[in-house]
C-alpha positions as CSV (number, residue, x, y, z in Angstrom):
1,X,-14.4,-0.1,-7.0
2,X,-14.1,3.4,-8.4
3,X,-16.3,4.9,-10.6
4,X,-16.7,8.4,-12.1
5,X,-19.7,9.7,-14.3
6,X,-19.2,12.9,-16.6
7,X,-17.3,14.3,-13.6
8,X,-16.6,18.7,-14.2
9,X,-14.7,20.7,-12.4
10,X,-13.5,24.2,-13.1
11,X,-11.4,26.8,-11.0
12,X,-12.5,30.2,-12.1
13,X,-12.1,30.4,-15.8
14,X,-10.3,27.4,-16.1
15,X,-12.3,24.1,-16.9
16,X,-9.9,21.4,-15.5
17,X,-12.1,18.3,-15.6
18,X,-15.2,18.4,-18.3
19,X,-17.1,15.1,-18.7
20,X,-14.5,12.8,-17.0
21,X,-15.2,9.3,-17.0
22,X,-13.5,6.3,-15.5
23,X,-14.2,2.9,-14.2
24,X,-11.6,1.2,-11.7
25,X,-12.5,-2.4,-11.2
26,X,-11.8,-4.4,-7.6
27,X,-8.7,-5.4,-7.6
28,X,-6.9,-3.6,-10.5
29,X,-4.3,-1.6,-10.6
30,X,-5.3,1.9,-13.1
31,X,-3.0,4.6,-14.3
32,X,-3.7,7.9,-15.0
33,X,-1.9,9.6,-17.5
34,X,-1.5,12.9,-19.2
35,X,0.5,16.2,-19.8
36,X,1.3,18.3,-16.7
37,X,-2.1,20.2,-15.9
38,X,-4.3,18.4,-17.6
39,X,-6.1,17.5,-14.1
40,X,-5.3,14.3,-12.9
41,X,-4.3,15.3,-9.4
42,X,-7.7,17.4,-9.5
43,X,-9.2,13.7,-10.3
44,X,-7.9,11.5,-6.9
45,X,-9.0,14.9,-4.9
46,X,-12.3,14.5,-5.9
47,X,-12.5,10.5,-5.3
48,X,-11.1,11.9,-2.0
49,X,-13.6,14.1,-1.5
50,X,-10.9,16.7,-0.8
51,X,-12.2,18.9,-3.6
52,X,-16.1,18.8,-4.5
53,X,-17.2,18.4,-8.2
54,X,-19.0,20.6,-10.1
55,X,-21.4,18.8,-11.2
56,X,-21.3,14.6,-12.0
57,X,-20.9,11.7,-9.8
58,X,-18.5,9.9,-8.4
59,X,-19.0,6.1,-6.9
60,X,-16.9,4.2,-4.7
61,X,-17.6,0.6,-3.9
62,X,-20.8,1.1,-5.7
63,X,-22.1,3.8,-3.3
64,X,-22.3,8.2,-4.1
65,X,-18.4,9.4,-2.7
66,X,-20.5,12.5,-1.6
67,X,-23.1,11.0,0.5
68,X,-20.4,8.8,3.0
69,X,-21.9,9.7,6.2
70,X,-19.2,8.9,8.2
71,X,-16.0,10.7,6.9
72,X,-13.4,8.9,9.0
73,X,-14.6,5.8,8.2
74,X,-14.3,6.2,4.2
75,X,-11.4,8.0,4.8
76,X,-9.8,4.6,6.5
77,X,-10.4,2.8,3.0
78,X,-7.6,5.0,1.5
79,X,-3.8,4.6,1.3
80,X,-1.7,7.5,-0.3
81,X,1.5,7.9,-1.7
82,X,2.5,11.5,-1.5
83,X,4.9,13.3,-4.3
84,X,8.2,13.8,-2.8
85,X,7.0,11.4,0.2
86,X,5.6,14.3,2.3
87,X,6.7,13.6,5.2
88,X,6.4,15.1,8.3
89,X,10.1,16.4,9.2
90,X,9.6,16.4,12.8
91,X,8.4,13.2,13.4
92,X,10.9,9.6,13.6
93,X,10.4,7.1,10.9
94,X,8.4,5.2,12.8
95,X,5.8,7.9,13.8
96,X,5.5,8.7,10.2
97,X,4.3,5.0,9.2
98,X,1.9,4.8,12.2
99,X,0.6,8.5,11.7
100,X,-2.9,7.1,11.0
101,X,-2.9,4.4,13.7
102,X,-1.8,7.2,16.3
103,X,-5.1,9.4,16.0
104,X,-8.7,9.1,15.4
105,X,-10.9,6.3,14.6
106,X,-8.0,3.9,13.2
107,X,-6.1,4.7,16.9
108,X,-3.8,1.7,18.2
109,X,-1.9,1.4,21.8
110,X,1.6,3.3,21.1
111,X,3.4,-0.3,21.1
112,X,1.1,-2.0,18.7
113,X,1.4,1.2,16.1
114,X,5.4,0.7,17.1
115,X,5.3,-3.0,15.8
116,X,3.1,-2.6,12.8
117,X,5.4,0.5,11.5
118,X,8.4,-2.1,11.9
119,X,7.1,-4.6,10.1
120,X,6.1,-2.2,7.3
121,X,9.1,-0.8,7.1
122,X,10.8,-4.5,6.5
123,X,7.9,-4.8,3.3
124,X,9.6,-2.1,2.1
125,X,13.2,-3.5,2.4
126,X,13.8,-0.6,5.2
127,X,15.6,-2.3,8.9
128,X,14.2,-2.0,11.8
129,X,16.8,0.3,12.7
130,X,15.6,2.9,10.6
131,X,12.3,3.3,12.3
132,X,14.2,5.8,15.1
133,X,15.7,8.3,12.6
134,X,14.1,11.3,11.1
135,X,13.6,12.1,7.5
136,X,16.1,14.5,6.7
137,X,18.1,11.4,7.6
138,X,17.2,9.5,4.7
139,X,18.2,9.4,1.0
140,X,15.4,10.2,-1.3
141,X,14.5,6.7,-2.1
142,X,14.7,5.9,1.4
143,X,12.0,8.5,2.0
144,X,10.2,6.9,-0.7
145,X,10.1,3.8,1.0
146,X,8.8,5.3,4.0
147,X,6.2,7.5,2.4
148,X,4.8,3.7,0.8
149,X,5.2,1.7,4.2
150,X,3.1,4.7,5.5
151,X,0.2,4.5,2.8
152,X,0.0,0.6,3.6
153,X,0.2,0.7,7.4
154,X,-3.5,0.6,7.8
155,X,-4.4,-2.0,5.2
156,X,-6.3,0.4,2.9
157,X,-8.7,-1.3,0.5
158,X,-7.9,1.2,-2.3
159,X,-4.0,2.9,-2.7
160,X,-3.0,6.4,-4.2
161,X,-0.1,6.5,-6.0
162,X,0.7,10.5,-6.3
163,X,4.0,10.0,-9.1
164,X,6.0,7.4,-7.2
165,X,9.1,7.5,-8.8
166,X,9.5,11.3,-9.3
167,X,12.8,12.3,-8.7
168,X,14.4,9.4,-7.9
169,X,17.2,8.1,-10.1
170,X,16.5,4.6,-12.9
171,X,17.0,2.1,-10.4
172,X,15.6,3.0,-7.5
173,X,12.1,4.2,-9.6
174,X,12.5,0.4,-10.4
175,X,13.0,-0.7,-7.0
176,X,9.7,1.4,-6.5
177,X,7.6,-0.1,-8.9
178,X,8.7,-3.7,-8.3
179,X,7.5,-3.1,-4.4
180,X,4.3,-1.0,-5.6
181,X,3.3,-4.6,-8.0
182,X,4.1,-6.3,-4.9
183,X,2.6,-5.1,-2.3
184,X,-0.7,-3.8,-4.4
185,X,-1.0,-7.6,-5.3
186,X,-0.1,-9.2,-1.9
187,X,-3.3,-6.5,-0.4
188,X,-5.3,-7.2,-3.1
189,X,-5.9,-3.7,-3.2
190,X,-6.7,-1.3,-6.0
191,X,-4.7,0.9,-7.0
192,X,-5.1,4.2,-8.8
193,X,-1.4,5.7,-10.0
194,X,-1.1,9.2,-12.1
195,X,2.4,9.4,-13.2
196,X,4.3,11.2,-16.6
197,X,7.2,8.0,-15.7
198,X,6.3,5.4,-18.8
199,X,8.9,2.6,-17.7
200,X,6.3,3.4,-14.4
201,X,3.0,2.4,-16.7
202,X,4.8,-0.7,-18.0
203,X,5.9,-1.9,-14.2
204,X,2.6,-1.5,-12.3
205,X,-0.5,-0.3,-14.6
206,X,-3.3,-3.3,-15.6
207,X,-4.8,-0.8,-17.4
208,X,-4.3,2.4,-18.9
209,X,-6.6,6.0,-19.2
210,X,-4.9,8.7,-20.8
211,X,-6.6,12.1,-19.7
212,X,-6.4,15.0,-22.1
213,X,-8.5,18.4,-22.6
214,X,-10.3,17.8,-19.4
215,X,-11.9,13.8,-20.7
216,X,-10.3,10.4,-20.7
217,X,-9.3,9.7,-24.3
218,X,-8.5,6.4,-24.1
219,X,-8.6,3.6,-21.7
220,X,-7.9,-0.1,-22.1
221,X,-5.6,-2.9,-21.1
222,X,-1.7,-1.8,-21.0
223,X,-1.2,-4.1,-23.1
224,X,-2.7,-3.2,-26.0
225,X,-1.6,0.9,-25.0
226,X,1.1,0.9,-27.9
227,X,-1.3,-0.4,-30.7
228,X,-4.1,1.6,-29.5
229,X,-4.3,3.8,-32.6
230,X,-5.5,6.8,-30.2
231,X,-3.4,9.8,-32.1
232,X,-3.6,11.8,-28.0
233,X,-1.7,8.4,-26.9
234,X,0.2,7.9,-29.3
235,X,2.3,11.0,-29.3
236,X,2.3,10.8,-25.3
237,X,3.8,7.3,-24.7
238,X,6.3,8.5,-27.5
239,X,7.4,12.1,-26.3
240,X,6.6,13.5,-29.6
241,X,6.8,17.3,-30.0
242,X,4.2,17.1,-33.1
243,X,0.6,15.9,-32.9
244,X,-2.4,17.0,-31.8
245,X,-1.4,17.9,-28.2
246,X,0.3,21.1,-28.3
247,X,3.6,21.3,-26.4
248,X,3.4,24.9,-24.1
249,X,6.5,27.0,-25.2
């Protein structure tokens, strides 16, 4: 569904991406991991299209990401799960969730978009009573919930998952990635994660690509992630201060 080819991208001086590349298939469910920096939020932007590559190619249901013709319409193929939920603070509940099916070419009547935000809201284990409330209303893993109901609400063929569990305490990051393996294989959507949250990996990942020095260094089942014999791995899925990825100090 995804697929990037010796994808660059520098800002300035700094080379963030340099010969990145990943295959997502249909269906799956791929995390991205990697020290803070290392460009993995650079990577979904420019699947997005929200920040253009250098130079390389990136493919997205076998066709060029940068050649879509219709923006809105590849646009609609996208869910996304903003860190720290990003919600809009003026809006109820409810208006959050439907945001997409409010405006432009997904556009529902107001009661339909009502009703769909509802029902998403029960996926995510959220009553119906919640849909009238604003944000700043909610607990943190309550906004969570919202921020997810909100990246399914149109049906996206393809989900974002922007570190899903970030700040939230050990059970409700659990509650989070039970309803993220859910609802990813309920859709049969695929899903593309970045997250520094191992017990995360574990939960949702099929497989695995950890990014490092601006290249994926190693990518494969998460299964066979603790026996990969990939030194860059290795020392990440451990927390070790020594190996061959320098901690900043």
């Amino acid at each position: 569904m995804i697929r990037m080819e010796n994808v660059h991208k520098a800002f300035g001086p700094n080379r963030v991406l340099q010969g990145m590349n990943l295959e997502v298939p249909r269906g799956t469910s791929m995390v991205i991991i990697g020290g803070s920096g290392t460009g993995k939020s650079v990577a979904l932007k420019c699947v997005l299209g929200l920040i253009r590559p250098d130079s390389g190619k990136i493919y997205v249901d076998g066709k060029d990401a940068a050649d879509t013709g219709d923006r809105d319409a590849f646009l609609a193929r996208f869910g996304m799960l903003f860190q720290g939920g990003a919600l809009f603070d003026s809006l109820p509940v409810w208006q959050n969730v439907a945001f997409r099916l409010l405006r432009g070419s997904l556009k529902r009547p107001t009661d339909e978009a009502r009703e769909i935000a509802i029902e998403k809201l029960r996926r995510v284990g959220l009553k119906p009573d919640v849909a009238d409330r604003l944000p700043a209303e909610l607990s943190g893993g309550m906004q969570k919930r919202v921020g997810l109901a909100r990246a399914i609400a149109a049906e996206p063929e393809i989900i974002f998952f922007d570190e899903p569990t970030t700040g939230l305490d050990p059970i409700m990051a659990g509650v989070i990635n039970e309803l993220i393996r859910e609802i990813v294989t309920e859709m049969g959507a695929t899903a593309m994660t970045i997250t520094h949250d191992m017990t995360s990996v574990r939960a949702i990942a099929d497989n695995v690509a950890m990014l490092h020095g601006g290249v994926i260094q190693w990518t494969g089942p998460v299964a066979q992630m603790d026996d990969s014999g990939d030194p860059y791995l290795d020392q990440f899925i451990h927390g070790r201060a020594e190996g061959p990825i320098e901690a900043v100090r």
